[in-house]
C-alpha positions as CSV (number, residue, x, y, z in Angstrom):
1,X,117.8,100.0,65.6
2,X,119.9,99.7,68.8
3,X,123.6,98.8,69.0
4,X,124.6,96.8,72.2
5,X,127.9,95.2,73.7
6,X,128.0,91.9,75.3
7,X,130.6,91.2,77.5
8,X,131.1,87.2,77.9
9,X,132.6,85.2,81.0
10,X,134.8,82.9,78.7
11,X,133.2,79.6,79.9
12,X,131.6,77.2,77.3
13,X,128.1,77.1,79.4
14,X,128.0,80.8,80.0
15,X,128.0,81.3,76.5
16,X,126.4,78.6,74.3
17,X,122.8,80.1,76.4
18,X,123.1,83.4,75.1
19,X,123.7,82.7,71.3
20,X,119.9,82.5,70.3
21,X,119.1,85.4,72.2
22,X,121.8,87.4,70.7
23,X,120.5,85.6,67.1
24,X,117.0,86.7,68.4
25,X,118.3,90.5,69.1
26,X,120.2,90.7,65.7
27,X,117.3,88.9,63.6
28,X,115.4,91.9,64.4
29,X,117.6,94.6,63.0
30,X,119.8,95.0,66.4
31,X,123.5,95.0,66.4
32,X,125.6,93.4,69.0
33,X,129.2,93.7,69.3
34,X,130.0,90.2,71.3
35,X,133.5,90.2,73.5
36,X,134.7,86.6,74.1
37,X,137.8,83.8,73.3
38,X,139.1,83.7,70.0
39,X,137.3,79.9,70.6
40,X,134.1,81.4,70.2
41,X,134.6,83.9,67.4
42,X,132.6,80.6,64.8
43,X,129.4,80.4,67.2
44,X,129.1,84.1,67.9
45,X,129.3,85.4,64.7
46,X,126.6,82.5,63.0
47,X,124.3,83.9,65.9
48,X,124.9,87.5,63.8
49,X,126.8,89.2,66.0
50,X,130.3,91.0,65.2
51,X,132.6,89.4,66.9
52,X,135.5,91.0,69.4
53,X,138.9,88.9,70.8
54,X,139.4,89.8,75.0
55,X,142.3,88.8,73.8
56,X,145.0,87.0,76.5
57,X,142.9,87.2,79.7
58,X,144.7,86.4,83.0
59,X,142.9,83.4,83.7
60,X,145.0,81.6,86.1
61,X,143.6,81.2,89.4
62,X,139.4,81.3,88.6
63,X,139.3,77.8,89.9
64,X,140.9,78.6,93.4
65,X,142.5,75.5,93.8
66,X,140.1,75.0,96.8
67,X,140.5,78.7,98.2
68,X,137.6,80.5,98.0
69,X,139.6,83.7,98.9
70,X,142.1,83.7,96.2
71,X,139.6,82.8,93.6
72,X,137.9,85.6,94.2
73,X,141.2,87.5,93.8
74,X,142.0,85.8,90.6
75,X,138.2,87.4,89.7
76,X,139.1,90.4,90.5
77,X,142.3,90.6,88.7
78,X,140.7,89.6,85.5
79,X,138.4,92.6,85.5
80,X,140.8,94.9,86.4
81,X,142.4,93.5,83.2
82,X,139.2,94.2,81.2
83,X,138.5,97.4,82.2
84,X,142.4,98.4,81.6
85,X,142.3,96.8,78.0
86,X,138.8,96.6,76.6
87,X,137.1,99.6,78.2
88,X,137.7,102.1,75.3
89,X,136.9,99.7,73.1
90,X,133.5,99.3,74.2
91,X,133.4,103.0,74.0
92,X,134.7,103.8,71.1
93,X,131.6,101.1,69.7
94,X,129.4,103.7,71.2
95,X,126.7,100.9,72.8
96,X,123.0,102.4,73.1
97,X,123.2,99.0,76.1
98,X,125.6,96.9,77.8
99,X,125.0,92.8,78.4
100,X,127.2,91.2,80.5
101,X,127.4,87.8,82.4
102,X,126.7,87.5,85.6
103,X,130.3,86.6,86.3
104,X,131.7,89.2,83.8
105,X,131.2,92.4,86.6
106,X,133.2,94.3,83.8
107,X,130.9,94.6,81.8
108,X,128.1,96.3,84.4
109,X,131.2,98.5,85.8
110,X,131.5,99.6,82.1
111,X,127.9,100.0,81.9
112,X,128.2,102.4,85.0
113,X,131.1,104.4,83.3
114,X,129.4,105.1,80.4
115,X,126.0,105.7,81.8
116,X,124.2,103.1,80.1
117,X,121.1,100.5,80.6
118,X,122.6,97.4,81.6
119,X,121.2,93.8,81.2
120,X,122.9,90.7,83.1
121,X,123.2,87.3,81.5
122,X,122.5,84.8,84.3
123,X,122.9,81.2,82.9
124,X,122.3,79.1,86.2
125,X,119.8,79.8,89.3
126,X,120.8,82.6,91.3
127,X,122.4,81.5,94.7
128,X,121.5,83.8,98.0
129,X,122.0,83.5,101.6
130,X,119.4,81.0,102.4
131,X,120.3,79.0,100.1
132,X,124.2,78.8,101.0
133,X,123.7,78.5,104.6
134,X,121.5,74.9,103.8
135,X,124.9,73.8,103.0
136,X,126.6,74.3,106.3
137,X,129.9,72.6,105.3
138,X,130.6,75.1,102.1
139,X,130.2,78.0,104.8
140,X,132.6,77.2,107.1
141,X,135.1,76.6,104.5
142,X,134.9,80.2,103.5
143,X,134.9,81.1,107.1
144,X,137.9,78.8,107.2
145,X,139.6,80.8,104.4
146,X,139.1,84.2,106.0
147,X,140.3,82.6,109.5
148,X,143.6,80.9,107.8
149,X,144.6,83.3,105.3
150,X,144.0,86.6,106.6
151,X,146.3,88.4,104.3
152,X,144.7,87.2,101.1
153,X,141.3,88.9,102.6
154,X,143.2,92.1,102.8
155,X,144.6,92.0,99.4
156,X,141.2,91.2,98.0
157,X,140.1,94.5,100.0
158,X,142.8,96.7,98.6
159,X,142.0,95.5,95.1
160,X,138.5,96.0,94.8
161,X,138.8,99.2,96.7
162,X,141.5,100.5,93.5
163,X,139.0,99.4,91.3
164,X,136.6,101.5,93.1
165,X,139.1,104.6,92.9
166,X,140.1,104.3,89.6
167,X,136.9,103.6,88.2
168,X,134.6,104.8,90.3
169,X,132.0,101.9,90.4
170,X,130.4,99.1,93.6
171,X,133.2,96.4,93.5
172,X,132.6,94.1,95.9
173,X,135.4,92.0,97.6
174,X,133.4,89.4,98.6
175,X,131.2,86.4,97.3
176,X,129.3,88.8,95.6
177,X,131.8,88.6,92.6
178,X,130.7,85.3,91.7
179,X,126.9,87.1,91.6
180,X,126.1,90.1,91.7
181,X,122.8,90.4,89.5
182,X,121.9,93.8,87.5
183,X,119.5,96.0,87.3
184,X,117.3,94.1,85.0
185,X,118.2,90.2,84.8
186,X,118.0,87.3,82.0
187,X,118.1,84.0,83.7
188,X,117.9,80.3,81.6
189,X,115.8,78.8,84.5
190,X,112.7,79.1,85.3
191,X,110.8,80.3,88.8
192,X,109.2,76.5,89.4
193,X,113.2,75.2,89.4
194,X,114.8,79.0,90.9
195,X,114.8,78.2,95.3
196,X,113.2,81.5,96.9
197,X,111.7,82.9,93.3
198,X,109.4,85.0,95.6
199,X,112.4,87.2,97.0
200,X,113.1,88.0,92.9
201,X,111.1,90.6,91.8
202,X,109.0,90.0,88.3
203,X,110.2,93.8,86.6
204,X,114.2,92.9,87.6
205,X,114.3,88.9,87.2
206,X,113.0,87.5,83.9
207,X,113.4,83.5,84.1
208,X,112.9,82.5,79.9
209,X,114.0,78.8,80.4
210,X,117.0,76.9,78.6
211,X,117.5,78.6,75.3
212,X,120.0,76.3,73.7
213,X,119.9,72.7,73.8
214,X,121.8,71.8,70.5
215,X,124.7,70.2,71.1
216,X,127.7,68.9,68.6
217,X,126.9,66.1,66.1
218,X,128.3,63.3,68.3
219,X,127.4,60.0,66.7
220,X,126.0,57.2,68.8
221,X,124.2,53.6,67.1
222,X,120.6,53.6,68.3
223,X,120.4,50.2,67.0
224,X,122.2,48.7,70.2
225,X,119.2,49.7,72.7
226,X,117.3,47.0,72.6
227,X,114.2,47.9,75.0
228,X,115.8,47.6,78.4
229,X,115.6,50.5,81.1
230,X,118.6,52.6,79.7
231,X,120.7,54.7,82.3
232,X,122.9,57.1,80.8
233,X,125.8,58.6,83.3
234,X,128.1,61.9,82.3
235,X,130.3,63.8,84.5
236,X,129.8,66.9,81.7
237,X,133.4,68.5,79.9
238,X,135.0,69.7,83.1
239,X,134.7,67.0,85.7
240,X,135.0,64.0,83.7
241,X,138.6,62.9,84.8
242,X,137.4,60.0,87.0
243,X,137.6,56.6,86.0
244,X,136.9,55.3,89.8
245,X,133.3,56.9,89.3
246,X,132.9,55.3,85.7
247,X,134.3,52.1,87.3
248,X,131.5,51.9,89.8
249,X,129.1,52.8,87.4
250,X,129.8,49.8,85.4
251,X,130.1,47.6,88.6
252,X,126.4,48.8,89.8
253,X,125.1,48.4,86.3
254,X,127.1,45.2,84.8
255,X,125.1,43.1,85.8
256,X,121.7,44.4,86.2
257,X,118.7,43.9,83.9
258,X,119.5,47.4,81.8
259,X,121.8,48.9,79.6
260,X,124.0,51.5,80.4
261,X,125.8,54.1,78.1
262,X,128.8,56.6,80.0
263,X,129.7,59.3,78.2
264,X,133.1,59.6,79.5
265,X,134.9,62.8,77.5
266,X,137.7,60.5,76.7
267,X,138.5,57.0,75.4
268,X,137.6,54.3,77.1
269,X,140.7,52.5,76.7
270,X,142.1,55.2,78.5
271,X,139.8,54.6,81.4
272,X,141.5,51.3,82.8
273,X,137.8,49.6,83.0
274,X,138.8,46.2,82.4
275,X,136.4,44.2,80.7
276,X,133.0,45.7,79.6
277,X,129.9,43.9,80.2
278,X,127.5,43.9,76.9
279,X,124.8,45.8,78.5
280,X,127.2,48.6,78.6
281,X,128.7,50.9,76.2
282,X,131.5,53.8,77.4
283,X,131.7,56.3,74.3
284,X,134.0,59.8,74.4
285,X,130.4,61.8,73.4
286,X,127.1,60.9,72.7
287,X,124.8,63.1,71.2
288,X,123.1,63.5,74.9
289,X,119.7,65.3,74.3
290,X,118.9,62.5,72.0
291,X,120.0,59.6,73.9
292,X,118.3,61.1,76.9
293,X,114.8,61.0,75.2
294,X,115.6,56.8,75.5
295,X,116.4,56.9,79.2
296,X,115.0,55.5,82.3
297,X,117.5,57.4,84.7
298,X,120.9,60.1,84.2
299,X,123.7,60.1,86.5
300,X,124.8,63.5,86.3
301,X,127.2,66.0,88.3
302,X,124.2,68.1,88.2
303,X,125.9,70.5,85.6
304,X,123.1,73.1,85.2
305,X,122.6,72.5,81.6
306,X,122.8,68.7,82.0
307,X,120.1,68.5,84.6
308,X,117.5,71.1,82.2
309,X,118.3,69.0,79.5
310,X,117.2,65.5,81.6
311,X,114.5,67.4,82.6
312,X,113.3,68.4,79.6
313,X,113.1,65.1,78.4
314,X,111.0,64.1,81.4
315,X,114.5,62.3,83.0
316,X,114.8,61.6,87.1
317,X,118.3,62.2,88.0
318,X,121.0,60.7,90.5
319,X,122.8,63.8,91.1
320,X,126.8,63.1,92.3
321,X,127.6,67.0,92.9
322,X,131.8,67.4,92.4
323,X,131.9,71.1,92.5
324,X,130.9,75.1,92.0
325,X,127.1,75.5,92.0
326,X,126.3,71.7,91.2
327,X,125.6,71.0,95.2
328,X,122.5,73.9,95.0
329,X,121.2,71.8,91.7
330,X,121.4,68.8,92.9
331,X,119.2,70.0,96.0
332,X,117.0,71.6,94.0
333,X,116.5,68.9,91.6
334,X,115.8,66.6,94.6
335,X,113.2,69.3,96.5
336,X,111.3,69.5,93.4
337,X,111.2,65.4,93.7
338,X,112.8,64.7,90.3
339,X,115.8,62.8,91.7
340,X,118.1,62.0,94.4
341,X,121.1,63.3,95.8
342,X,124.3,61.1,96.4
343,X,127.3,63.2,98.2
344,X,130.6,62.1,96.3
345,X,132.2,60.9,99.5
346,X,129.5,58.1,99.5
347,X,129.3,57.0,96.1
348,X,130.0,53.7,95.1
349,X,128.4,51.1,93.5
350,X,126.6,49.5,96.1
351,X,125.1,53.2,96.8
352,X,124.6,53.9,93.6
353,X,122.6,50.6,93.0
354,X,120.2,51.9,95.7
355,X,119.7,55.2,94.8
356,X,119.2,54.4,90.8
357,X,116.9,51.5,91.8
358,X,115.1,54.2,94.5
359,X,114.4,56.4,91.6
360,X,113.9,54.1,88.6
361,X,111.4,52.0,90.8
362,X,108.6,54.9,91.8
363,X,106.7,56.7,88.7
364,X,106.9,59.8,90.9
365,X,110.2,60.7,90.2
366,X,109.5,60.8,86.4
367,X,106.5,62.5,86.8
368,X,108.2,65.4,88.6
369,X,110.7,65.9,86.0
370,X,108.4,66.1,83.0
371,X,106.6,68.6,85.6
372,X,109.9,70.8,86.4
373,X,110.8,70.7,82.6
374,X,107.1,72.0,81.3
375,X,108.3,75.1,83.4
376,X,111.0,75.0,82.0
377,X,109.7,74.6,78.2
378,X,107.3,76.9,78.5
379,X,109.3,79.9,80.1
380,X,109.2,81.5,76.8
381,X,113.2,80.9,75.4
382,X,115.0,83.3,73.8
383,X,112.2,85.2,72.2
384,X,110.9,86.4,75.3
385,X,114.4,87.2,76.7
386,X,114.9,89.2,73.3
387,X,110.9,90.8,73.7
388,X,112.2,92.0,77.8
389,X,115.8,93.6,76.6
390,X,114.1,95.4,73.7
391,X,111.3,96.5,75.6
392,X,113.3,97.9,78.3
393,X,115.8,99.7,76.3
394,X,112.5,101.4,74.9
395,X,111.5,102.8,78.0
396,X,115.0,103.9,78.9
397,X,115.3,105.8,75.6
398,X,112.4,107.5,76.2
399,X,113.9,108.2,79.8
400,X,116.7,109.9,78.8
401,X,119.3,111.6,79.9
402,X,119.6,108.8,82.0
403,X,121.7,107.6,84.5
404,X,122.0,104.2,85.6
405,X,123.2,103.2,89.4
406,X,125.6,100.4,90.1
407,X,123.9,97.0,91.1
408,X,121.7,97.5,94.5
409,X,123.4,97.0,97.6
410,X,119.9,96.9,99.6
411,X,118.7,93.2,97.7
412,X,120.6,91.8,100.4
413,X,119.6,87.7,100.0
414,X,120.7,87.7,95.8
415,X,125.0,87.7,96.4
């Protein structure tokens, strides 16, 4: 049996997806040596896998603060700090294959190093030119950046070309950080939901669907849903610190013919609300894969594992998009007809009235979601992600000596 390394980002959704596959991979006899937060040590190591601190990443500065340009410096400064701290521990393990995150390009660089077979862990849809360049107004902000902060382009340069030097591996500068897909690919999607699937060739890009969809034992009374079209609204764990959006979800909704339940991540006394209307209930959690099997509609960021689990469960969406690669879901979700889109600059109640009632109103919208989330279903899970990684590292071990390239430079419209 094999022994592999997986090298995590440290973010809650680019984990949790991975954990059946690794459970998959060490059901059958593998072993998997799984690099993450000391936050994650539980999970990882019920999956079956031996677990591995990063110990204290540098992880100020990933969100930017609205500058493209220095978060992809504070990217780049955190693999530096992997491969200065954690590459000879990955060697000394002595991996037969590397798996790495999409965002952990560590983990391919170490790949390279040590002349391994790499897989990449891709746990949204893959973002390319076309697709970035429908959204006009996120491009010229990076064109912004380079135009107002000249200097913080350079020192992005001279970074990734020191990593280059010192470790002799492709480290890009630019967006590419943020994607930069491997030589064979596992993405939780599937080709109906993944914009421009044609471009992604079948032997390099294996789409096996959501593969987790378990979420904590939040407790919620089913009792109190009496019948009534039920719209559920969540901002997910990261973008939930706005009471003005929960405030106009209760003044759209207050007084309609439904129910509505917001899961708001915190109190609701700490949301200054004001009086609650009794169709509504604002909770800290719900258990939301359940509750969404009794909706009628989900106002959602468009967090990618939010909108596969509304889908899944046959749910039309009102996507509100706050930030990272929510806008390209939420156009996606409404291309494939299985919701709307309402830009955050225009939401309010009175819009969000419309929209909801848009949706809620026309069978079509449902219809499309149960269709999106068959695809979905049926992608295989983590069985068939487990069936592809085991299957390649056959072929490479009969391939050997091998020696595996750094990411290809020529698939020009996958960044």
């Amino acid at each position: 049996m094999a022994t592999a390394a997986f090298l995590a980002f440290p973010g809650y959704g680019h984990i949790i997806p991975t954990l059946p596959v690794v459970a998959e991979l060490t059901g059958r006899g593998d072993t998997v040596h799984y690099f993450a937060l000391d936050y994650f040590r539980p999970a990882v190591e019920a999956a079956g896998a031996v677990f591995h601190s990063y110990g204290d990443l540098p992880l100020e500065g990933l969100d930017g603060d609205g500058d493209p340009l220095a978060q992809i410096n504070a990217f780049l400064r955190l693999g530096r700090w992997v491969l200065e701290h954690r590459l000879e521990d990955v060697r000394a393990l002595g991996p037969d294959y590397i798996l790495y995150d999409i965002l952990s390009a560590w983990g391919g660089h170490m790949a390279t190093i040590l002349g391994l077979p790499a897989v990449c862990s891709v746990p949204s849809m893959l973002v390319n030119r076309r697709m970035a360049y429908a959204l006009p107004l996120r491009v010229a902000g990076v064109f912004a950046a380079r135009l107002t902060h000249p200097r913080q382009l350079v020192r992005n340069r001279t970074l990734a070309r020191s990593i280059r030097r010192a470790y002799g591996v492709d480290q890009p500068h630019d967006f590419r950080v943020f994607a930069d897909p491997g030589p064979l690919n596992i993405v939780y999607s599937s080709r109906m939901f993944q914009p421009y699937a044609a471009s992604l060739p079948e032997d390099r890009f294996v789409f096996v669907g959501p593969t987790a969809t378990a979420r904590p034992g939040f407790h919620f009374s089913f009792d109190w849903l009496d019948g009534r079209p039920l719209v559920y609204v969540s901002l997910g764990t990261v973008f939930n610190d706005r009471p003005d959006f929960f405030r106009a979800c209760v003044e759209a909704f207050g007084d309609q013919d439904v129910q509505l339940v917001i899961a708001a991540g915190r109190p609701a006394e700490s949301l200054g609300l004001g009086e609650i209307p009794p169709n509504v209930r604002v909770e800290a959690f719900v258990p939301q894969i359940e509750l969404l099997r009794h909706a009628s509609l989900f106002v959602t960021h468009g967090g990618t594992n939010s909108v596969y689990e509304s889908l899944l469960c046959g749910v039309p969406m009102v996507v509100v998009p706050q930030s990272a690669d929510q806008p390209w879901v939420a156009r996606r979700v409404a291309r494939l007809g299985a919701g709307r889109v309402l830009a955050d600059r225009r939401f309010g109640a009175r819009t969000l009235r419309r929209a909801a009632a848009a949706v809620m109103s026309r069978p079509s919208y449902a219809e499309a979601a149960a269709r999106v989330g068959a695809s979905l279903r049926e992608a295989g899970g983590a069985a068939r992600a487990a069936d592809e990684i085991q299957r390649r590292m056959r072929r490479h071990a009969h391939e050997r000596p091998l020696t595996v390239a750094a990411p290809r430079r020529e698939d020009k419209d996958v960044h």
